[in-house]
SEFI-224786 format. One record per residue: y, z, x of N, C-alpha, C in turn. Coordinates in Angstrom, 3 decimals, m for minus. Example, Ala and Ser with C-alpha at 12.3 -4.5 7.8 and 13.67 -1.06 7.14 Angstrom:
SEFI-224786
n.v	n.w	n.u	ca.v	ca.w	ca.u	c.v	c.w	c.u
m5.690	7.800	13.190	m4.500	7.800	12.300	m3.300	7.800	13.200
m2.250	7.080	12.850	m1.060	7.140	13.670	0.030	7.870	12.900
END
This chain:
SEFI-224786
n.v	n.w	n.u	ca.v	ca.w	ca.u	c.v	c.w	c.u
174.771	m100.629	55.080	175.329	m100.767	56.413	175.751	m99.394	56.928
176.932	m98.951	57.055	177.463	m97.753	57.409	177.722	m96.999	56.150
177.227	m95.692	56.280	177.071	m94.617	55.352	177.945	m93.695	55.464
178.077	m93.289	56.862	179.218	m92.276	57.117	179.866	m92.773	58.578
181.244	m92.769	58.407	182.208	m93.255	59.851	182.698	m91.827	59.846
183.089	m91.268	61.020	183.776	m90.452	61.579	184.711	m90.881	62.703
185.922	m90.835	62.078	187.460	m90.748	63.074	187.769	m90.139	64.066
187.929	m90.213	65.635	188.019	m89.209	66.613	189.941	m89.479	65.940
190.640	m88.635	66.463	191.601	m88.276	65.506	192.340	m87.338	66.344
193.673	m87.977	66.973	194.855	m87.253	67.593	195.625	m87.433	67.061
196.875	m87.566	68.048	198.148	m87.522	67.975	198.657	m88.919	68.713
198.105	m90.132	68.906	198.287	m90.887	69.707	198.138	m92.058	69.087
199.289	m92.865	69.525	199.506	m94.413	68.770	197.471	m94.855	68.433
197.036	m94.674	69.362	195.657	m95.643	69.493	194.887	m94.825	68.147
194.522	m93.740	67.996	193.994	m92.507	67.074	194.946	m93.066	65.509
195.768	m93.241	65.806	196.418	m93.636	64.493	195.890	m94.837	64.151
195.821	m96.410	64.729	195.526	m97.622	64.513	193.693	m97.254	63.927
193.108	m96.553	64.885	191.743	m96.066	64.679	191.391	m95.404	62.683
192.438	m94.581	63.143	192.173	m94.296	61.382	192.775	m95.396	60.234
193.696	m95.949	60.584	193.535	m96.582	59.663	192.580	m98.041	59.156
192.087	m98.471	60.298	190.595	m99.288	60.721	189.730	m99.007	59.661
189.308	m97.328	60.071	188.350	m96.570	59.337	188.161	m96.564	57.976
189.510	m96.155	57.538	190.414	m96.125	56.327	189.702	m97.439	55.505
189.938	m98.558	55.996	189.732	m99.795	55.291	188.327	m100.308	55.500
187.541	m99.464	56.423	185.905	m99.737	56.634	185.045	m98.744	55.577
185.716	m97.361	55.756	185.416	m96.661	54.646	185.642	m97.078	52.822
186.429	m97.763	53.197	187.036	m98.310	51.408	185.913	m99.601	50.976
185.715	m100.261	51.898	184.773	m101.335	51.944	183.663	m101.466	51.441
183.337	m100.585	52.245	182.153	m100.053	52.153	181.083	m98.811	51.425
182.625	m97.971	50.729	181.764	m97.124	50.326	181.211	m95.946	51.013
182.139	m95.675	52.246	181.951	m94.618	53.294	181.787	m93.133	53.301
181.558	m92.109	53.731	181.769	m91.106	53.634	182.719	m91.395	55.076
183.835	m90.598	54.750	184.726	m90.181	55.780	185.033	m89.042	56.300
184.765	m88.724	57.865	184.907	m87.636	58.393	186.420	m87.784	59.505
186.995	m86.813	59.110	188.547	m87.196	60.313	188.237	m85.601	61.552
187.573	m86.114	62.756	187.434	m84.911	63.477	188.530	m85.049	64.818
189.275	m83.413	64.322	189.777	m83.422	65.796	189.442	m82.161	66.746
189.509	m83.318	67.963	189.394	m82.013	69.034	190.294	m81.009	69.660
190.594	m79.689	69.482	191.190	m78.997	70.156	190.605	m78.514	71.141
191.479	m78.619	72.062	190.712	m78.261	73.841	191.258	m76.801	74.281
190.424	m76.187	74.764	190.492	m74.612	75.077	191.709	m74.384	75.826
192.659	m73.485	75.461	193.627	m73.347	77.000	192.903	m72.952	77.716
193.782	m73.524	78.818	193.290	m73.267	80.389	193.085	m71.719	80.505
192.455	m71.412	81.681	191.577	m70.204	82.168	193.154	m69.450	82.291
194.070	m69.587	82.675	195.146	m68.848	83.662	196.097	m68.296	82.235
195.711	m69.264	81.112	196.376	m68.391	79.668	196.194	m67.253	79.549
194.449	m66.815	80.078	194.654	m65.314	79.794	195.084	m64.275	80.204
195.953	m65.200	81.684	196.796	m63.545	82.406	198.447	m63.490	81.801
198.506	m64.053	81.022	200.256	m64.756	80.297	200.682	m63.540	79.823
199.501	m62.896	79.245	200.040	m61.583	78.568	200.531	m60.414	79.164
199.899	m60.798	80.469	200.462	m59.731	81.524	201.921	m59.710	81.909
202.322	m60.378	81.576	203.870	m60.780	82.190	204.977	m60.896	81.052
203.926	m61.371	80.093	204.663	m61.871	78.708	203.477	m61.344	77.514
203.296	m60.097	77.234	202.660	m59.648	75.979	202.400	m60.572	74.439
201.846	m60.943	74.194	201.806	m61.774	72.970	201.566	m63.055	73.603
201.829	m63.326	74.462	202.272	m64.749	74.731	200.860	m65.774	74.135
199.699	m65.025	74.795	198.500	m66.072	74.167	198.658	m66.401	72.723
198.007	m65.233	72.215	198.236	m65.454	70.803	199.249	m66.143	70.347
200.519	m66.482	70.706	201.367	m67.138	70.316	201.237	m68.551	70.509
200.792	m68.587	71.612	200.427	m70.120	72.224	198.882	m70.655	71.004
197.759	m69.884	70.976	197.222	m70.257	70.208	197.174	m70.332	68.753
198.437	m69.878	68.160	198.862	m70.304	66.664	199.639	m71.426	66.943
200.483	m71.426	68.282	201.274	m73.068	67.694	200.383	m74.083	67.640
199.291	m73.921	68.727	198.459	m75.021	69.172	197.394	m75.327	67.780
197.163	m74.265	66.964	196.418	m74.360	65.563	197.542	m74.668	64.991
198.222	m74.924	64.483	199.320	m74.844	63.710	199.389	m76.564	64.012
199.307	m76.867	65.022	200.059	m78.439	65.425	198.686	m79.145	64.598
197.457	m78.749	65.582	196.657	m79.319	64.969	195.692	m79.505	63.627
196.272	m78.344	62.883	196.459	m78.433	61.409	197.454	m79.154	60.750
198.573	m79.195	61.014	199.660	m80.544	60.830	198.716	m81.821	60.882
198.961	m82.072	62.278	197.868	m83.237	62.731	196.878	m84.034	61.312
195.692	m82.668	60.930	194.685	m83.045	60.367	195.266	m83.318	58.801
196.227	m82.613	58.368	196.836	m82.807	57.032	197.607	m84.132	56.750
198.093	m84.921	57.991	199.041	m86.031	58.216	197.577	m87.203	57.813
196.487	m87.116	59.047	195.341	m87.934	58.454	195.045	m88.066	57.294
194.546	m86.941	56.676	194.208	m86.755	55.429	194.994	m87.087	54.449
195.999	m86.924	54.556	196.851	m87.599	53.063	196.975	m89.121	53.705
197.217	m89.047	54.518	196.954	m91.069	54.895	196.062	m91.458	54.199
194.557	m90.957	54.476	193.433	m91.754	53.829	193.720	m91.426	52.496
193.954	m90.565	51.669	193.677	m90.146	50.296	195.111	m90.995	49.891
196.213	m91.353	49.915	197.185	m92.690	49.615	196.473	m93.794	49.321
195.580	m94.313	50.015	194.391	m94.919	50.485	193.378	m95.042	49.604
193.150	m93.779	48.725	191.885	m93.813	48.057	190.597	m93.448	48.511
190.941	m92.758	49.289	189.492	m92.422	50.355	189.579	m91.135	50.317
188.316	m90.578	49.693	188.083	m88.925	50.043	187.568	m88.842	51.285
188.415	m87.352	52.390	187.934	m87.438	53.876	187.929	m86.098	53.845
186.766	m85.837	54.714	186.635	m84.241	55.232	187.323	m84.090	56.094
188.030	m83.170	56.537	188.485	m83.219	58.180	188.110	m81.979	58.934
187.785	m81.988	60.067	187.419	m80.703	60.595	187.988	m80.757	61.797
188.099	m79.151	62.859	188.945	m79.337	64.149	187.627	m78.395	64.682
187.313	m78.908	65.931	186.512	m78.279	66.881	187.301	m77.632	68.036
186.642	m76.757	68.642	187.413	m76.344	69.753	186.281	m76.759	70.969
186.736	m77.617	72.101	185.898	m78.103	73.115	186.280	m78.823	73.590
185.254	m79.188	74.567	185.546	m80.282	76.114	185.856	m81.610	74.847
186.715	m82.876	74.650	186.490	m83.492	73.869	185.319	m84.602	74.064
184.987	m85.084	74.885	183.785	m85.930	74.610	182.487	m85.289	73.918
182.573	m84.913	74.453	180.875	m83.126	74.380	181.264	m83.209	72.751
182.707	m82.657	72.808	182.945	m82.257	71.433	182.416	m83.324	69.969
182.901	m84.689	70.416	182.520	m85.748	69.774	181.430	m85.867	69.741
180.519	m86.212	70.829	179.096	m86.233	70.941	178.565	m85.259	69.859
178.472	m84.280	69.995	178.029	m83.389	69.192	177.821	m83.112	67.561
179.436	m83.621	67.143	179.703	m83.531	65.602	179.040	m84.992	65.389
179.408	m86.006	65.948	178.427	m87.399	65.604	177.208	m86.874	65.447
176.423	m86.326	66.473	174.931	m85.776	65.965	175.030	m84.894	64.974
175.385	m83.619	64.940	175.558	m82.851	63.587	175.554	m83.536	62.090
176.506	m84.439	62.347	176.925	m84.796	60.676	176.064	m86.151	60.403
175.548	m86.725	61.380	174.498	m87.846	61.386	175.431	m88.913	61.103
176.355	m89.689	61.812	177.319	m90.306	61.632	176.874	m91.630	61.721
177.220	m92.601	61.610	176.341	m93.941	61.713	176.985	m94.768	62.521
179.075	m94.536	62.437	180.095	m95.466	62.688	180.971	m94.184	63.248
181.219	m94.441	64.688	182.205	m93.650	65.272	183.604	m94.642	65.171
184.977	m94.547	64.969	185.877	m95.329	64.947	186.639	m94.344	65.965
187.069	m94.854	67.218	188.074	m94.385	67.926	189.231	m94.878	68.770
190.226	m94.720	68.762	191.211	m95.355	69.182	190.710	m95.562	70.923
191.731	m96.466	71.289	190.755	m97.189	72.824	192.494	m97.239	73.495
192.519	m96.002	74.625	194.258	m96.019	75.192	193.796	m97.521	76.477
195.224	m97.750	76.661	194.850	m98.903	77.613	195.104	m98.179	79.233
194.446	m97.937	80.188	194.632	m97.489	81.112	194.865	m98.644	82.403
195.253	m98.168	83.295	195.206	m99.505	84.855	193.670	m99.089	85.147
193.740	m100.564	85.650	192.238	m100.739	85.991	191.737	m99.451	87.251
192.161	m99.258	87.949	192.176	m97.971	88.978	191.642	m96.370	88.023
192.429	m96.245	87.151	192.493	m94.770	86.191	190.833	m95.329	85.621
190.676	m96.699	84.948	189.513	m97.047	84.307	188.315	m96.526	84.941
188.279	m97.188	86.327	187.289	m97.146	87.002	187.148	m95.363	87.796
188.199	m94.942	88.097	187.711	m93.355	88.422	187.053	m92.507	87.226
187.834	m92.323	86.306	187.870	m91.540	85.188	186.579	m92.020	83.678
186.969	m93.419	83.989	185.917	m94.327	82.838	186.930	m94.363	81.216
187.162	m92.749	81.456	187.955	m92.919	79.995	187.198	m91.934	78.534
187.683	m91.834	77.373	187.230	m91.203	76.589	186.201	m92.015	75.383
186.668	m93.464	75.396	185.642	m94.361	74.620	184.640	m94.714	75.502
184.707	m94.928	76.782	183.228	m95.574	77.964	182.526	m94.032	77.800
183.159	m92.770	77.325	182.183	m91.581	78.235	181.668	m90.900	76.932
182.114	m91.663	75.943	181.269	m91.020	74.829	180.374	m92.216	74.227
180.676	m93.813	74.318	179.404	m94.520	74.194	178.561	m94.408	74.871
178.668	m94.185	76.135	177.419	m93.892	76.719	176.128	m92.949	76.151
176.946	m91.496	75.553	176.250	m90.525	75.019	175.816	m90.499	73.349
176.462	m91.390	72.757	176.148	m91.389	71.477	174.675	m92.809	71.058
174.258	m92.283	69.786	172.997	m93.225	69.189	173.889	m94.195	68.094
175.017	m93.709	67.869	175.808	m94.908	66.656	176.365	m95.726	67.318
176.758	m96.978	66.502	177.449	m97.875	66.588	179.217	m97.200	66.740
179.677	m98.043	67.453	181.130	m97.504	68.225	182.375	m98.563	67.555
183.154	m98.283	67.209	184.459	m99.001	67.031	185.593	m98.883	67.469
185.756	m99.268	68.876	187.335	m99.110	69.529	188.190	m99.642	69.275
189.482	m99.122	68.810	190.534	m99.951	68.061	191.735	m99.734	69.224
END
C-alpha cells in the first residue's frame, strides 16, 4: 500500500493531529517517514533592517532557524516515543511549491497534512493550503 508518507509539519493544532495520523499509518504499515517543514523566505523589506539596525537580519534569520529546528526536533521525538524512525528536513520556500516539490523528490506515495478550518468566504478566495497542493500533487492526500 503506502511505502513512504510524508508529514507537511508546523506549528499548528491541525500539523500536530496530522502527525500523529501519520505516526500510526506509518507504524501500520511499515512506512518510511518523512516530517517536512516549510520555512518561508523573509519578506523582501528584511533586507533594508540592517540599515537602521545592523545585524538585525542575521539575527532574525537564526531565531527563525532556531524555532524551526525546535519545531522539527519536537516532531521527531514524537514519532520515535512512537517507534517510528523519521527523517525530517526544513526547506526554505513558497510552501505549497515547497511541498509539491519534496513529494516529487522523495517519491512519496501518502502526503498527511493537517486541514485548518477556514469561513467559507477565506475558502473560496484563497482555496487554502490542502485544495492548492492536491491539485498539484500525483499521491494520495490525507487531511486531518
Amino acid at each position: 500500500m503506502y511505502k513512504k508518507i510524508m508529514i507537511a509539519f508546523d506549528e499548528s493544532a491541525a500539523a500536530k493531529r496530522a502527525l500523529s495520523s501519520a505516526v500510526e499509518l506509518a507504524k501500520e504499515l511499515k512506512a518510511d517517514l518523512r516530517l517536512l517543514t516549510v520555512s518561508e523566505p523573509l519578506p523582501v523589506y528584511a533586507a533594508f533592517m540592517d540599515s537602521e539596525l545592523p545585524g538585525a537580519r542575521q539575527a532574525l534569520l537564526e531565531e527563525r532557524n532556531a524555532f524551526y529546528k525546535d519545531l522539527q526536533s519536537k516532531g521527531i521525538k514524537h514519532a520515535e516515543e512512537h517507534g517510528i524512525a523519521v527523517e525530517g528536513i526544513i526547506v526554505e520556500g513558497e510552501e505549497v511549491q515547497a511541498i509539491v516539490d519534496q513529494i516529487a523528490d522523495w517519491g512519496a506515495d501518502l502526503l498527511v497534512i493537517g486541514r485548518r478550518h477556514h469561513s467559507g468566504a477565506v475558502s473560496r478566495i484563497w482555496g487554502g493550503t490542502v485544495h492548492n497542493v492536491a491539485e498539484r500533487i500525483q499521491c494520495s492526500i490525507l487531511a486531518v
